[in-house]
Biotite code that builds the C-alpha atoms (Angstrom):
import biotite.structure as struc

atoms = struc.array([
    struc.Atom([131.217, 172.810, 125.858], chain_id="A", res_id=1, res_name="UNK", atom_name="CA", element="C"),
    struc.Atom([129.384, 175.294, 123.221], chain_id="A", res_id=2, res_name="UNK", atom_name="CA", element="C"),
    struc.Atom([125.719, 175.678, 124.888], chain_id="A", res_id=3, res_name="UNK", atom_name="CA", element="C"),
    struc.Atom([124.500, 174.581, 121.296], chain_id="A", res_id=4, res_name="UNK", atom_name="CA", element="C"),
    struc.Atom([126.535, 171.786, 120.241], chain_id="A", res_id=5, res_name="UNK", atom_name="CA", element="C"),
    struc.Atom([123.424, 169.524, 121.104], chain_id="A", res_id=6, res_name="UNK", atom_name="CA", element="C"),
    struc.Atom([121.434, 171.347, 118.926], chain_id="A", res_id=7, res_name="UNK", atom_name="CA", element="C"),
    struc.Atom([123.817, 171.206, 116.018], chain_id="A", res_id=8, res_name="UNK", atom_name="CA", element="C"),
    struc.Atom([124.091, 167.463, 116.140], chain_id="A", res_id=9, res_name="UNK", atom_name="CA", element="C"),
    struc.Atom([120.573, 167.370, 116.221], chain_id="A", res_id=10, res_name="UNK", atom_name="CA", element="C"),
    struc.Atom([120.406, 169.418, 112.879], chain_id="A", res_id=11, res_name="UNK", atom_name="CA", element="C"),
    struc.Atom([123.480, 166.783, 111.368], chain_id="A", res_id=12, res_name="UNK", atom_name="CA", element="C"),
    struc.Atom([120.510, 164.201, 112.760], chain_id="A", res_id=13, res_name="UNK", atom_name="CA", element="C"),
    struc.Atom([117.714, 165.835, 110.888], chain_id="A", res_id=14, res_name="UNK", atom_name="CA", element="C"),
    struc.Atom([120.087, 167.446, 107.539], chain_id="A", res_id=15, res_name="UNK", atom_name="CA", element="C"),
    struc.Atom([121.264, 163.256, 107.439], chain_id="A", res_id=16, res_name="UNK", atom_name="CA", element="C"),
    struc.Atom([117.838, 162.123, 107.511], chain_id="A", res_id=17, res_name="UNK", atom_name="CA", element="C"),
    struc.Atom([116.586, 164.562, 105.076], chain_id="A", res_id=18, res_name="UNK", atom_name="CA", element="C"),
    struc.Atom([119.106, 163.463, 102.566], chain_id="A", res_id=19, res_name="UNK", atom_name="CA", element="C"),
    struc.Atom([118.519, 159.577, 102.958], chain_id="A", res_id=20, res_name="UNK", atom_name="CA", element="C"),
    struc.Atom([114.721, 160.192, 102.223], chain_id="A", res_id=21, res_name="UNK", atom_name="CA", element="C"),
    struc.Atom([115.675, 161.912, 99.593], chain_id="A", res_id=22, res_name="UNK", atom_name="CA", element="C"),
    struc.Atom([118.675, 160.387, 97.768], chain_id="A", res_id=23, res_name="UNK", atom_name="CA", element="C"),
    struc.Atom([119.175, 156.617, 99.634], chain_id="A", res_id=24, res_name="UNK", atom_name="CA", element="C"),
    struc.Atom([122.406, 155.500, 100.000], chain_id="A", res_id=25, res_name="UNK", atom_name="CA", element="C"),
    struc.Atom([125.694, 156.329, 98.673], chain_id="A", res_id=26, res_name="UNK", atom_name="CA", element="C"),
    struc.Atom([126.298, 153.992, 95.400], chain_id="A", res_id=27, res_name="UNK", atom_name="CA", element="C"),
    struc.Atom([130.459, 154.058, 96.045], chain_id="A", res_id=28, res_name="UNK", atom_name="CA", element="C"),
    struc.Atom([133.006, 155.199, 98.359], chain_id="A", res_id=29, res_name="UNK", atom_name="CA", element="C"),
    struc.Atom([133.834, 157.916, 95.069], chain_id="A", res_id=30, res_name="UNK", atom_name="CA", element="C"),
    struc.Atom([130.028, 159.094, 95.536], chain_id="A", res_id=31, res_name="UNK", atom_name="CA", element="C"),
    struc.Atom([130.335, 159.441, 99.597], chain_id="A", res_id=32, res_name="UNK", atom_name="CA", element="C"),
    struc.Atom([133.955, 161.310, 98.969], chain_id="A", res_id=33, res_name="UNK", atom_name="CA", element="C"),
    struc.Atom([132.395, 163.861, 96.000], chain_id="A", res_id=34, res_name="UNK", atom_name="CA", element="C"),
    struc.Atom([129.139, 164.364, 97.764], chain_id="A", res_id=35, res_name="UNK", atom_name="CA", element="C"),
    struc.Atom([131.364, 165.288, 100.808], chain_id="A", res_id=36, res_name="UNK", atom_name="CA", element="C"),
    struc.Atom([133.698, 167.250, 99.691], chain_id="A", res_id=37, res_name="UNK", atom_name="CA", element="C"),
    struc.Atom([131.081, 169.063, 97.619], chain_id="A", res_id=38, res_name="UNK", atom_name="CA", element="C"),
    struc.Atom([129.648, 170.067, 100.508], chain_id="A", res_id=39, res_name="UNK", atom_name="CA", element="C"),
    struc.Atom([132.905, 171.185, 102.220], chain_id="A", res_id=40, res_name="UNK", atom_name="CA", element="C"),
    struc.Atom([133.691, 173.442, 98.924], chain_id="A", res_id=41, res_name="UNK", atom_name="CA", element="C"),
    struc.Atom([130.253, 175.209, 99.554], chain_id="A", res_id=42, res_name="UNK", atom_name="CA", element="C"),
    struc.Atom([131.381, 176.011, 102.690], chain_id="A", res_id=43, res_name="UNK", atom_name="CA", element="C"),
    struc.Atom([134.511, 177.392, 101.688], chain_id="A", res_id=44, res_name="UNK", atom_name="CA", element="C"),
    struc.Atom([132.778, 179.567, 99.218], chain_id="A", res_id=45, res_name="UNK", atom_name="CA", element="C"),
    struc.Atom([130.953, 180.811, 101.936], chain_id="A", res_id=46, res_name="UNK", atom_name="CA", element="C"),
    struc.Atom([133.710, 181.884, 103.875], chain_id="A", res_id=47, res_name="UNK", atom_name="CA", element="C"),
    struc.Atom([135.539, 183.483, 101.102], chain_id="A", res_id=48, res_name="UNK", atom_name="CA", element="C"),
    struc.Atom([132.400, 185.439, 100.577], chain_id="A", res_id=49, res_name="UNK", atom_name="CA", element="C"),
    struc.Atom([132.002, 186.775, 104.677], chain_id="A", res_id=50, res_name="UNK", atom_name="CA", element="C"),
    struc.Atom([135.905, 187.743, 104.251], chain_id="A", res_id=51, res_name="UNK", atom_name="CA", element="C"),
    struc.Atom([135.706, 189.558, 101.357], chain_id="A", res_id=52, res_name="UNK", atom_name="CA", element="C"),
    struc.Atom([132.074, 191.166, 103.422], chain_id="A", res_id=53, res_name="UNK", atom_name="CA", element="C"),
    struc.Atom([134.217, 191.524, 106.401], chain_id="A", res_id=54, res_name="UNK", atom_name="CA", element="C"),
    struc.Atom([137.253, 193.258, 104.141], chain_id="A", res_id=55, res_name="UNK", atom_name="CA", element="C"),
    struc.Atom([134.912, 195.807, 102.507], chain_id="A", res_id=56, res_name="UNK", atom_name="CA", element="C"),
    struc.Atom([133.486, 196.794, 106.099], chain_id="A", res_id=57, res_name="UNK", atom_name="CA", element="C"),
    struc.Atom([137.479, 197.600, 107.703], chain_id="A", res_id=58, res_name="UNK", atom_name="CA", element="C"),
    struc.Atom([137.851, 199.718, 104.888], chain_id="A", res_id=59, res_name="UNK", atom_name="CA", element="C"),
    struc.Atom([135.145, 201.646, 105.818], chain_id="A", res_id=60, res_name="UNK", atom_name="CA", element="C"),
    struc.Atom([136.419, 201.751, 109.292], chain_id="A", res_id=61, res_name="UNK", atom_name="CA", element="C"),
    struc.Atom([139.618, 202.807, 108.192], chain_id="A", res_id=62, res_name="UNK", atom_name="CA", element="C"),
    struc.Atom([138.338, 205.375, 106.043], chain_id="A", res_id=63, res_name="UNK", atom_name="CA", element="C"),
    struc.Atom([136.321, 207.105, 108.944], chain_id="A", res_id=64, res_name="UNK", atom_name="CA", element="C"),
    struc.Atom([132.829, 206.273, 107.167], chain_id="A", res_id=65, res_name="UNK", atom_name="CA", element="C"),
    struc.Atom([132.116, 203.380, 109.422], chain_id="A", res_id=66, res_name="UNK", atom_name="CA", element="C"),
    struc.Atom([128.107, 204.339, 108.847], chain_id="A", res_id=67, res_name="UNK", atom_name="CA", element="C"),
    struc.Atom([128.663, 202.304, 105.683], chain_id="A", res_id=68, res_name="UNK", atom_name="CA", element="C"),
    struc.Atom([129.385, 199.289, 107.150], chain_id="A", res_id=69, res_name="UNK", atom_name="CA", element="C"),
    struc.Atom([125.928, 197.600, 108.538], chain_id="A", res_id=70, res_name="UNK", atom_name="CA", element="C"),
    struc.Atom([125.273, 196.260, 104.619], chain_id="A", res_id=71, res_name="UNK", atom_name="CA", element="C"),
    struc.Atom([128.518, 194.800, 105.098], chain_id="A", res_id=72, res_name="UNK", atom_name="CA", element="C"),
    struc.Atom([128.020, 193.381, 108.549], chain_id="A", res_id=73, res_name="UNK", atom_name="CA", element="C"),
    struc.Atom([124.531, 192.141, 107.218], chain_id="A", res_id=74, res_name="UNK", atom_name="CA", element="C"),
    struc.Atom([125.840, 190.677, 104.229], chain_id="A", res_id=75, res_name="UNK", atom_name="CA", element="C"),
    struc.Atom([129.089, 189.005, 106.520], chain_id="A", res_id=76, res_name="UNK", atom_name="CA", element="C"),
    struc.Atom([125.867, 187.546, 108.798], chain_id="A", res_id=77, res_name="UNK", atom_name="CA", element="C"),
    struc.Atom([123.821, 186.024, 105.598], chain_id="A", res_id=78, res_name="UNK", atom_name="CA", element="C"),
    struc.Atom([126.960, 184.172, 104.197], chain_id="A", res_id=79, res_name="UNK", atom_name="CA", element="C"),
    struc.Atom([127.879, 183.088, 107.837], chain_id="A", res_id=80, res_name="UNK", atom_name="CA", element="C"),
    struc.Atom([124.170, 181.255, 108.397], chain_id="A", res_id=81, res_name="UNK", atom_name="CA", element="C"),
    struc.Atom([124.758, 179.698, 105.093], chain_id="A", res_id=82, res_name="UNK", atom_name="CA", element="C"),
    struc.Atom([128.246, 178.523, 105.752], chain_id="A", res_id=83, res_name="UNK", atom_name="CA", element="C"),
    struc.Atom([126.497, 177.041, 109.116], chain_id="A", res_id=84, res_name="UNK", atom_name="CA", element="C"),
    struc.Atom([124.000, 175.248, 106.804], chain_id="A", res_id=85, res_name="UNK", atom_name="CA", element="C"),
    struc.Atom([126.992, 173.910, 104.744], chain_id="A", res_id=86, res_name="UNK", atom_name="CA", element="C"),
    struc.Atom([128.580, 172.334, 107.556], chain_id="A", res_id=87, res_name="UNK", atom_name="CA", element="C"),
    struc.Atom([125.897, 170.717, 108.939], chain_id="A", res_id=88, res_name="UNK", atom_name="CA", element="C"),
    struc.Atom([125.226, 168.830, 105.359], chain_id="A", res_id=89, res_name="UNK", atom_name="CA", element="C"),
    struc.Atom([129.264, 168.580, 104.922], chain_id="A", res_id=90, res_name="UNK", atom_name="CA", element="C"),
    struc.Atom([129.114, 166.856, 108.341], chain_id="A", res_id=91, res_name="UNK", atom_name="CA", element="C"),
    struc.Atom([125.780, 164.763, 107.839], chain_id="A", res_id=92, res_name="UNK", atom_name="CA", element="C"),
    struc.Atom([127.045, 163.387, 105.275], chain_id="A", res_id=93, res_name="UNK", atom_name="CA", element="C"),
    struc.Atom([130.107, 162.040, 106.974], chain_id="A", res_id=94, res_name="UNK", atom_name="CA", element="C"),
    struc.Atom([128.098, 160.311, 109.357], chain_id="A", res_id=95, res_name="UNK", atom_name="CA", element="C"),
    struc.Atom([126.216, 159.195, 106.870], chain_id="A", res_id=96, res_name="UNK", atom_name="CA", element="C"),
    struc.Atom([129.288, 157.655, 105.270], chain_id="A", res_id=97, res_name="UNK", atom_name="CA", element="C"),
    struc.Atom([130.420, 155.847, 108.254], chain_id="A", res_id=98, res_name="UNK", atom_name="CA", element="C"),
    struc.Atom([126.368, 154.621, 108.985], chain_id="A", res_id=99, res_name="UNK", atom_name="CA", element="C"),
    struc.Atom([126.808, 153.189, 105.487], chain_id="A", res_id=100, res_name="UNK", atom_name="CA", element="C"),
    struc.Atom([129.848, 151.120, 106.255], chain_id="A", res_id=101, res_name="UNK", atom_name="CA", element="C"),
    struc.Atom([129.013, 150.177, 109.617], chain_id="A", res_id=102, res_name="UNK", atom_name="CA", element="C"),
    struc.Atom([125.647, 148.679, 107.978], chain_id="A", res_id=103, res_name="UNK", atom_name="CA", element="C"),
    struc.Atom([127.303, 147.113, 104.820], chain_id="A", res_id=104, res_name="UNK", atom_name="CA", element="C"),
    struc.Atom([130.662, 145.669, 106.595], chain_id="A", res_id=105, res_name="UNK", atom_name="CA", element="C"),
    struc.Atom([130.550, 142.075, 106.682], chain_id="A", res_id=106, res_name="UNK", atom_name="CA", element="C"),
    struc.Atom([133.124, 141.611, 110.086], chain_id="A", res_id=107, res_name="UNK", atom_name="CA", element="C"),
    struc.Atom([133.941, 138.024, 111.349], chain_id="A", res_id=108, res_name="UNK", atom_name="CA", element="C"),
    struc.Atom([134.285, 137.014, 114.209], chain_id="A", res_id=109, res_name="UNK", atom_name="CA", element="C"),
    struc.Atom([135.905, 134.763, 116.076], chain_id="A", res_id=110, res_name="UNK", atom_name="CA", element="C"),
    struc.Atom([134.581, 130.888, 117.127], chain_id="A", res_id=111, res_name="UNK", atom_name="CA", element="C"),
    struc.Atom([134.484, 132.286, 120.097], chain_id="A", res_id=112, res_name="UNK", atom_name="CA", element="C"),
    struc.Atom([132.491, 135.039, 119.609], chain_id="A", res_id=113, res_name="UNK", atom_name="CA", element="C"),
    struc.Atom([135.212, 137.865, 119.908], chain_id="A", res_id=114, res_name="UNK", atom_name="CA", element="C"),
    struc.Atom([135.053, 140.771, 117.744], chain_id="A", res_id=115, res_name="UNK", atom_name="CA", element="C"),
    struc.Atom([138.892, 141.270, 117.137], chain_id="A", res_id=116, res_name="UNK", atom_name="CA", element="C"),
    struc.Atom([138.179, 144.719, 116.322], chain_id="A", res_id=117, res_name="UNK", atom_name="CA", element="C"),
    struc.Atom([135.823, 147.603, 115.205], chain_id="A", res_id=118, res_name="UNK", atom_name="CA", element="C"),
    struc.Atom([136.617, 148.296, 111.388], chain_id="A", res_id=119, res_name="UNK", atom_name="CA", element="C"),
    struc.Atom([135.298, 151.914, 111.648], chain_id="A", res_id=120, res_name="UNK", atom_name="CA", element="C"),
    struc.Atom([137.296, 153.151, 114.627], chain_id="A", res_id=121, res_name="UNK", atom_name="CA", element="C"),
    struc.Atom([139.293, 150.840, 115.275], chain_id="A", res_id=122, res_name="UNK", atom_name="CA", element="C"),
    struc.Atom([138.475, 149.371, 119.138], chain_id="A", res_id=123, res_name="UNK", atom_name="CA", element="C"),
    struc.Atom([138.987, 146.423, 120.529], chain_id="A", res_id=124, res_name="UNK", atom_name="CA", element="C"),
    struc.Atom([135.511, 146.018, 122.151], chain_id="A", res_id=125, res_name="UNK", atom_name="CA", element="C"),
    struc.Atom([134.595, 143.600, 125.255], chain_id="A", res_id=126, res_name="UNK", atom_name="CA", element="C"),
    struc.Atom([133.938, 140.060, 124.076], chain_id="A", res_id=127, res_name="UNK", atom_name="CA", element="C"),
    struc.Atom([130.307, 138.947, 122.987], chain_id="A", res_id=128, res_name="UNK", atom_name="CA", element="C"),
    struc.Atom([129.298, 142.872, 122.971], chain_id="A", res_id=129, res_name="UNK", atom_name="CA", element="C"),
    struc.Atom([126.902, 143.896, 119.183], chain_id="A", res_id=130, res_name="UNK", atom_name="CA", element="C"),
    struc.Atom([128.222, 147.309, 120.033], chain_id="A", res_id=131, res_name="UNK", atom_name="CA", element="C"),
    struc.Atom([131.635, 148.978, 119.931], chain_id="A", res_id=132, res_name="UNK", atom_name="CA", element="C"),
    struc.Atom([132.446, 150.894, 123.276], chain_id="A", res_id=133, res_name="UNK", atom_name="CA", element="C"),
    struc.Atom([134.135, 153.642, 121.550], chain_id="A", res_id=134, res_name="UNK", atom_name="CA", element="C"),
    struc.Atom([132.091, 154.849, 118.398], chain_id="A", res_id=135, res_name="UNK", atom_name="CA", element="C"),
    struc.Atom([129.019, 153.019, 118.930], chain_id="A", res_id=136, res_name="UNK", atom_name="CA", element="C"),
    struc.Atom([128.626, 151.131, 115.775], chain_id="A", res_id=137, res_name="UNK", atom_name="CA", element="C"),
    struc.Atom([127.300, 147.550, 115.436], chain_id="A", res_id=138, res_name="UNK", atom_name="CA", element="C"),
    struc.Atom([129.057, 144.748, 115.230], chain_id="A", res_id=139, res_name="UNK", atom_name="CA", element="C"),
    struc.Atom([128.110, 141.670, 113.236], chain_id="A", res_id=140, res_name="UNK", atom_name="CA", element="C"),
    struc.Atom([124.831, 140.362, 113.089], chain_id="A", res_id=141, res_name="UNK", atom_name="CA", element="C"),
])
């Protein structure tokens, strides 16, 4: 396990509820998609920016001037914090997404109190349980 993939879900925790406070909830599944992949697209750019960065350095290094490269190396290290920051909102928002449906699903449930399935991951949790055993969501109310 990375020693800080803690610490990045608990950035996704804070970057999620950052962006509740400060735009509520989705309005449509088009809105949670666009917002998303808005996010991923930023993070894209970012990488296209630390290869071109990186690129510019190995000619350098090729070129037998590798004193050149630190502005590259530095500029490679900016766009790669910033690509960080990108994925952290690219992947608070897909929790966020699947908090949204988890809250706004209306699932039925059996008379006898079975819960046939989750709808966001698709479990078959134990009978009578508010909570599915595989993603954690809740179930019903």
């Amino acid at each position: 396990m990375n020693v800080i993939e803690e610490e990045v879900k608990q950035l996704v925790d804070k970057e999620l509820q950052s962006a509740q406070k400060r735009f509520g909830l989705h309005h449509s599944w088009h809105e949670k998609y666009g917002v998303t992949l808005e996010e991923l697209q930023e993070c894209e750019e970012e990488i296209d920016f630390m290869r071109k960065f990186l690129d510019q350095a190995f000619g350098d290094i090729r070129s037998e001037q590798p004193e050149k490269t630190d502005k590259f190396f530095k500029l490679t290290e900016k766009h790669a914090i910033r690509c960080a920051i990108e994925a952290i909102q690219c992947a608070a928002m897909c929790r966020k997404g699947i908090a949204e449906q988890a809250q706004d699903a209306k699932w039925q449930v059996s008379s006898d109190g079975y819960y046939p399935y989750c709808p966001i991951c698709g479990a078959q949790p134990d009978k009578k349980t508010r909570f599915c055993a595989e993603c954690g969501a809740k179930l019903g109310e």
